[in-house]
Each structure stands twice: as structure tokens, then as C-alpha cells.
C-alpha positions in Angstrom: 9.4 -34.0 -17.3 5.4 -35.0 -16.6 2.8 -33.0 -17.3 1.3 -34.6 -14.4 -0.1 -32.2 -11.2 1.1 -34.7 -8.8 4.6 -35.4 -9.8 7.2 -33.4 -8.4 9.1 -31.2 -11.7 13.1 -31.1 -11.3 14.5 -28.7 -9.1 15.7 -25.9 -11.2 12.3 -25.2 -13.9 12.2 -23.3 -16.2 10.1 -20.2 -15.0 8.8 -17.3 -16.5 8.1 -13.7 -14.6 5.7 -11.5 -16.7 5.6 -7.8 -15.1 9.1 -7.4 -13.5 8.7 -4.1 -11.7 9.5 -3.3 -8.2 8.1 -6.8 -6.6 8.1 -9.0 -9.7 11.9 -7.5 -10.9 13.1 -8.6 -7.1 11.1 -12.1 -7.3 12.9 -12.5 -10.7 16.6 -11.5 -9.1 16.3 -13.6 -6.2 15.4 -16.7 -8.3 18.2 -16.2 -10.6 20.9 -15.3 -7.5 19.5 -19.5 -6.6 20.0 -20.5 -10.0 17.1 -21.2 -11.5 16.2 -20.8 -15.5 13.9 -17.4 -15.6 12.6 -15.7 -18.8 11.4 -12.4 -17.9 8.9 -10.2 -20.2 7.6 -6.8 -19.4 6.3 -3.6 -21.6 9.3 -1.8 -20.5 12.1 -3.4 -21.9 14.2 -1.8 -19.6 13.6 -3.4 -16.4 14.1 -6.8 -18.6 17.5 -5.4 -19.5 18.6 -4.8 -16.2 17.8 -8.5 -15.3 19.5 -9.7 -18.3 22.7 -9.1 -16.6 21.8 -11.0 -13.9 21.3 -14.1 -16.3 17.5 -13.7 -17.2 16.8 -14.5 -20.8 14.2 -11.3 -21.9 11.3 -12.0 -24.4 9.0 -9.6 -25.3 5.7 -11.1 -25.5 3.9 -13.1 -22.9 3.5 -15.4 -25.0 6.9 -15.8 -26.2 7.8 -16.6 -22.4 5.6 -18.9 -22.4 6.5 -21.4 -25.0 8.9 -23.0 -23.0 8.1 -22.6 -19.4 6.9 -25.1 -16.7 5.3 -22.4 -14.4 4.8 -18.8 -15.3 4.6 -16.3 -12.8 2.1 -13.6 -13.3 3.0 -10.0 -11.3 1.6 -6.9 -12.8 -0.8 -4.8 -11.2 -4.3 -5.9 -11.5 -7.1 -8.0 -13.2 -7.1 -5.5 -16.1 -3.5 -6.2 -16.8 -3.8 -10.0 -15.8 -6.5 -10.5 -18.4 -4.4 -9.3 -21.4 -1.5 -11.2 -20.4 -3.1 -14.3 -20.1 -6.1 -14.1 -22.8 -5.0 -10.7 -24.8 -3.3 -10.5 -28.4 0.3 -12.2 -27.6 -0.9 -13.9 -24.4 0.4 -16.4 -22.3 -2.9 -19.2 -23.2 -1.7 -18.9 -26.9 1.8 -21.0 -26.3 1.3 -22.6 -22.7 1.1 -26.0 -22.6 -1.7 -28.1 -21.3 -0.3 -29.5 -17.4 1.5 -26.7 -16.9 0.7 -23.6 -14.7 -0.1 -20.0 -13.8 1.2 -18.3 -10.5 -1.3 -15.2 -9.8 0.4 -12.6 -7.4 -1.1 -9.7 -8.6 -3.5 -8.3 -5.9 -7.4 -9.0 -7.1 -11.1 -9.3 -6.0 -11.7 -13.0 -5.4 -14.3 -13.6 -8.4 -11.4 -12.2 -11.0 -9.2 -14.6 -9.7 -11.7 -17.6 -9.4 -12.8 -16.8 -13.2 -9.2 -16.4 -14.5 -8.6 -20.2 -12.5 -11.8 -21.4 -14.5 -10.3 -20.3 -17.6 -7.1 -21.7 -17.4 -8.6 -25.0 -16.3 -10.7 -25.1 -19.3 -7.3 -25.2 -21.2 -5.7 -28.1 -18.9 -3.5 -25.0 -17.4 -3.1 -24.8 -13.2 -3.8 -21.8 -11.6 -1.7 -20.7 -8.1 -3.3 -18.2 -6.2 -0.5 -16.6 -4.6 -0.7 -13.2 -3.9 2.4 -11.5 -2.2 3.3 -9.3 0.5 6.1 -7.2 2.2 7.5 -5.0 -0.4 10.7 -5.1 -3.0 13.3 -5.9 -0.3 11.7 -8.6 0.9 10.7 -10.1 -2.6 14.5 -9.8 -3.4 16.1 -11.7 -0.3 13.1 -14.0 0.2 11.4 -13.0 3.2 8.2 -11.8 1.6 4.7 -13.6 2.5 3.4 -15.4 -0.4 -0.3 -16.6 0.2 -1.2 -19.6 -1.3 -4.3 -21.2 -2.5 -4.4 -24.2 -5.1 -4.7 -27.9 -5.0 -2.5 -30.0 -2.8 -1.1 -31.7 -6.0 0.0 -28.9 -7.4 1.2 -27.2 -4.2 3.4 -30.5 -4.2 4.8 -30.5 -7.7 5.8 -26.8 -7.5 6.9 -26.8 -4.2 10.4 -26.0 -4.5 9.7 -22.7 -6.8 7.2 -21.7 -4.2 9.9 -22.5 -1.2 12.6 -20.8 -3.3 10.4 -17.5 -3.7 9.5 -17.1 0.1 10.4 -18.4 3.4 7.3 -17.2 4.5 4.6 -19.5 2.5 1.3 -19.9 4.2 -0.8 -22.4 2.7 -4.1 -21.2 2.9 -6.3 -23.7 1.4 -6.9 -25.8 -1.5 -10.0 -23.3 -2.9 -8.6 -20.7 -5.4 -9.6 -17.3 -4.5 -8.7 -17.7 -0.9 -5.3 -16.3 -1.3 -6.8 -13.4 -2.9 -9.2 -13.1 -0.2 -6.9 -13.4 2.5 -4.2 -10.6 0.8 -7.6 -8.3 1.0 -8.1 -8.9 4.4 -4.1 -8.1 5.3 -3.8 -5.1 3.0 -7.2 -3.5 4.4 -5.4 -4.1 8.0 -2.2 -2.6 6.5 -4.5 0.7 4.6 -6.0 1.3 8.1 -2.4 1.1 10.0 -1.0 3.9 7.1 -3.6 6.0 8.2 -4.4 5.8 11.3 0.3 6.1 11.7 0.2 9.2 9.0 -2.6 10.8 11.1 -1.0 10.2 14.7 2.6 11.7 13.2 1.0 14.7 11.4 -0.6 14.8 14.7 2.1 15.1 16.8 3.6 17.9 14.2 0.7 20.2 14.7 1.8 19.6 18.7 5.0 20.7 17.8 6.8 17.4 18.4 10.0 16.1 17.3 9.3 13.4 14.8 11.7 11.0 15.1 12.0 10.8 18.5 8.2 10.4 18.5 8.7 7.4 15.9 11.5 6.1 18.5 8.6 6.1 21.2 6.0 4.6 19.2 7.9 1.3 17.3 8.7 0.5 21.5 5.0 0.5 22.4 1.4 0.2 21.8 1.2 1.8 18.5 4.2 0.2 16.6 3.3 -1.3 13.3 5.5 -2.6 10.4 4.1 -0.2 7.7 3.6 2.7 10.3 7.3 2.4 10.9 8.2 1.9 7.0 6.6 4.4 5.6 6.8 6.8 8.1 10.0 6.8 8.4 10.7 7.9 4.6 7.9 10.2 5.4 9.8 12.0 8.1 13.0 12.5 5.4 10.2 13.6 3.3 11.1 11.0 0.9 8.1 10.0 -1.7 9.9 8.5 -4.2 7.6 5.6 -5.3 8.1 2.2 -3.8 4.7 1.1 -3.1 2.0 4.0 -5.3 -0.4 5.6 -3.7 -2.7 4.1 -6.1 -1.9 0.8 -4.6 -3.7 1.2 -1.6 -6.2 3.1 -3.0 -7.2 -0.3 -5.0 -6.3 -2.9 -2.4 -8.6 -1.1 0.3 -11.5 -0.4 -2.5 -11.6 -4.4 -3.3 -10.9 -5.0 0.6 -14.3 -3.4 1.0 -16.0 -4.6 -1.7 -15.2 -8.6 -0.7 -16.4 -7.5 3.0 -19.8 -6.3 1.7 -20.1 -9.4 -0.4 -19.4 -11.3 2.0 -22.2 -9.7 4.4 -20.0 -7.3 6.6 -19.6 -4.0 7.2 -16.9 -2.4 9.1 -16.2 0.9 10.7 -12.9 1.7 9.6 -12.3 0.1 6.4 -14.5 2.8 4.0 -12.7 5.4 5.9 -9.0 4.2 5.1 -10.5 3.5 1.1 -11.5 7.2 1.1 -8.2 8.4 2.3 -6.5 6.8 -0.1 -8.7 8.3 -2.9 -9.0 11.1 -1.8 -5.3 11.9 -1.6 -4.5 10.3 -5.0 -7.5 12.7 -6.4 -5.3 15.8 -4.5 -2.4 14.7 -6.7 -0.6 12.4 -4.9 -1.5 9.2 -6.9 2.3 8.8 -8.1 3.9 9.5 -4.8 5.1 6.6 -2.4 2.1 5.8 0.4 4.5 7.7 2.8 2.9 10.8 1.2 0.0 10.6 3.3 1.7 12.3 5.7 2.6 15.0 4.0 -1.0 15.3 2.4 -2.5 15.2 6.2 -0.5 18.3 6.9 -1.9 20.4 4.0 1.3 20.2 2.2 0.3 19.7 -1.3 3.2 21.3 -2.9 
């Protein structure tokens, strides 16, 4: 196998997911249902169990994981928890080899991503900017968007991982930190459609309307949207139990804000979604499903 960026690597790599909860656990399943070699590491040894008996060898250190991997996948939460698994004690820099490379999916402002990149390059390690979207059912049958932003030569040499993650790939550019960039925009448009589909369904409570059939009315017209429909949905059967964190969107909409300013724009509705988000993780809320917004809309705390 070359350590070359240019030369395609065999079909099946070796790959490594570090962080297998509810997106990188289903990326991780869906690989090994194709076949391919995954070592899996995460803090709680219990979602690396549960992959085990799917065929996933479980380590417990990054940096045991990646000692003998061609491309390691990194999907925990955020930059905090990027940076100690790539530079902290038991890291993935101190056993990767130089040539091979580092997939990004975690959600990130642009300048975290662009300076872990720098860092890796300075070791001789790739960096994949490839954040991910769609949620845990679509990470586990392969339907999920994965946004992608690295080189064309090493887009080419790992382009069967990347094609056997997602059938949705969008090849965004060759400049790392435009993936992450792009996932802002999206997931600002997505905070703003939660809100704007909590506020219309609480609403249509206060007006004494039936929700579901308002829901039936509303994914056949004007104001459909995916996560509208998701989430409120579960919403309506009062059903919180975490999928995507409240805390999720609160972070995703604070960055998405924070990259707009930087980049010289200001919006009307993107501070208002960020501050709905906080403020309803601040009301207690933070480790309820985003669905809870509707219940937090209505007053119901409880």
C-alpha cells in the first residue's frame, strides 16, 4: 500500500471511527454491514461493545486505533473534543503514520478546522473536511450528506471510503475549511426551520388545532421542511428522547453566526434562532431531543 496522496488505497482499508455515538456508531455499522476493516474507540466502552458484535475490533485509545489505520475518521462533538483526540495524551498524531489521513466530521468554526489541517500537515498527515448531515438513520443506511473539502488527490485515493459512507457526497472544493463552512451555513438554515416549525405548531395549539392533522397540511404545502417534519413529529408524541441534543443546535447556530459576522454579514434571523436555542437549553432542556422546543414554546417546562 503507498503512502502516496495520489494513488488510489485497496478497496477494503483499514479505517478507524473515534467517537461512535449516534452518527459516528451508525457510520461505523454501515461500513462494517459493506465489509470493510473498522477499529472503533470511544470513552464509553459500551457503544464499542455493541459494535464489536457487528465485527468492529474496539481499542481504547485514539491512539491505539491509530497505529494501524489508513484513514481515521474523527466524529465527536466539537473542536474541544477534536483537539484531544488528535493532539491530547493518547492521541491519534502519536501512532499515525506520515501519508496517511484524518476525516473531520465533527461540526466546527472554519479556523479550528483550517488550524487542526495545518497541524496534521506539519506531520505529513491529510486532513478531510467532511462534516455530515441528516441524522443516525441516515448515517446507518448511507443516505446522509457528507460535505467535502480536501485536495483532489486525496479526494481520489479515498474515494471509495467516502462513496461507501454516503451516496450523497458533495464535493465542495479543494480549500479545507469549506466543508465546515458550508455545514454552518445548512445547520443555521436547519436552526431557523426548527423554530420557526416549533413556533407555527405551538401556534396552532394555542388556536386549539389538531396537531397532526395540521402537520398533514403543512409537509403538502408551503411550509414543509425536512427537520420541521422530523422533529415535530416526535414532538407531537411528546417524545424527547435525545437523537439530536438540544445543545447541538445551540452550538451549530452560535458558530453559524459567528462565521457570518466574520465573514462581513449580518442576518435577521440567524441571532434569533441561536438565542432560542440557548435560551431553552438554559430553561433546562439542554439534554432533551431538539423536538423539545415545542414543548418549551408552550410553557411546558415540566
Amino acid at each position: 500500500m503507498g503512502s502516496g496522496a495520489g494513488q488510489p488505497v485497496k478497496a477494503a482499508l483499514d479505517v478507524t471511527v473515534v467517537g461512535v455515538g449516534n452518527m459516528g456508531g451508525a457510520m461505523a455499522a454501515h461500513l462494517l454491514e459493506q465489509g470493510w476493516p473498522v477499529q472503533v474507540c470511544d470513552l464509553d466502552h459500551a457503544k464499542t461493545q455493541s459494535l464489536e458484535s457487528l465485527g468492529a475490533v474496539a481499542l481504547v485509545l485514539p491512539s491505539q486505533a491509530a497505529m494501524n489505520c489508513e484513514l481515521l475518521i474523527v466524529c465527536v462533538v466539537d473542536a474541544q473534543q477534536t483537539e484531544e483526540v488528535l493532539f491530547g495524551a493518547g492521541g491519534v498524531t502519536e501512532t499515525l503514520q506520515p501519508g496517511r489521513a484524518v476525516m473531520l466530521c465533527p461540526t466546527m468554526a472554519p479556523e479550528d478546522t483550517e488550524n487542526f489541517a495545518r497541524r496534521l500537515s506539519a506531520r505529513g498527515i491529510h486532513t478531510i473536511d467532511a462534516p455530515m448531515s441528516g441524522g443516525p438513520a441516515r448515517a446507518r443506511d448511507g443516505s446522509m450528506s457528507l460535505m467535502v473539502a480536501c485536495p483532489d488527490a486525496v479526494f481520489a485515493r479515498y474515494g471509495a471510503l467516502i462513496s461507501a459512507l454516503s451516496s450523497k457526497v458533495f464535493r465542495i472544493s479543494e480549500r479545507v475549511g469549506d466543508g465546515a463552512r458550508t455545514k454552518l451555513v445548512n445547520n443555521l438554515l436547519a436552526g431557523i426551520n426548527l423554530v420557526g416549525a416549533a413556533e407555527a405548531l405551538a401556534m396552532a395549539d394555542h388556536m386549539g388545532l389538531d396537531l397532526t392533522r395540521t402537520m398533514d397540511v403543512i409537509e403538502q404545502s408551503s411550509g414543509q421542511s425536512w427537520i420541521g417534519s422530523d422533529r415535530m413529529r416526535r414532538a407531537i408524541e411528546h417524545d424527547y428522547a435525545p437523537r439530536a441534543h438540544m445543545t447541538l443546535l445551540e452550538k451549530d447556530t452560535r458558530l453559524a453566526v459567528q462565521a457570518a459576522r466574520a465573514a462581513g454579514f449580518t442576518g435577521p434571523l440567524g441571532a434569533a434562532a441561536r438565542d432560542v436555542f440557548a435560551q431553552a437549553s438554559a430553561a433546562g432542556l439542554a439534554g432533551l431531543d431538539d423536538a423539545a422546543l415545542l414543548q418549551w414554546l408552550e410553557g411546558d417546562k415540566a
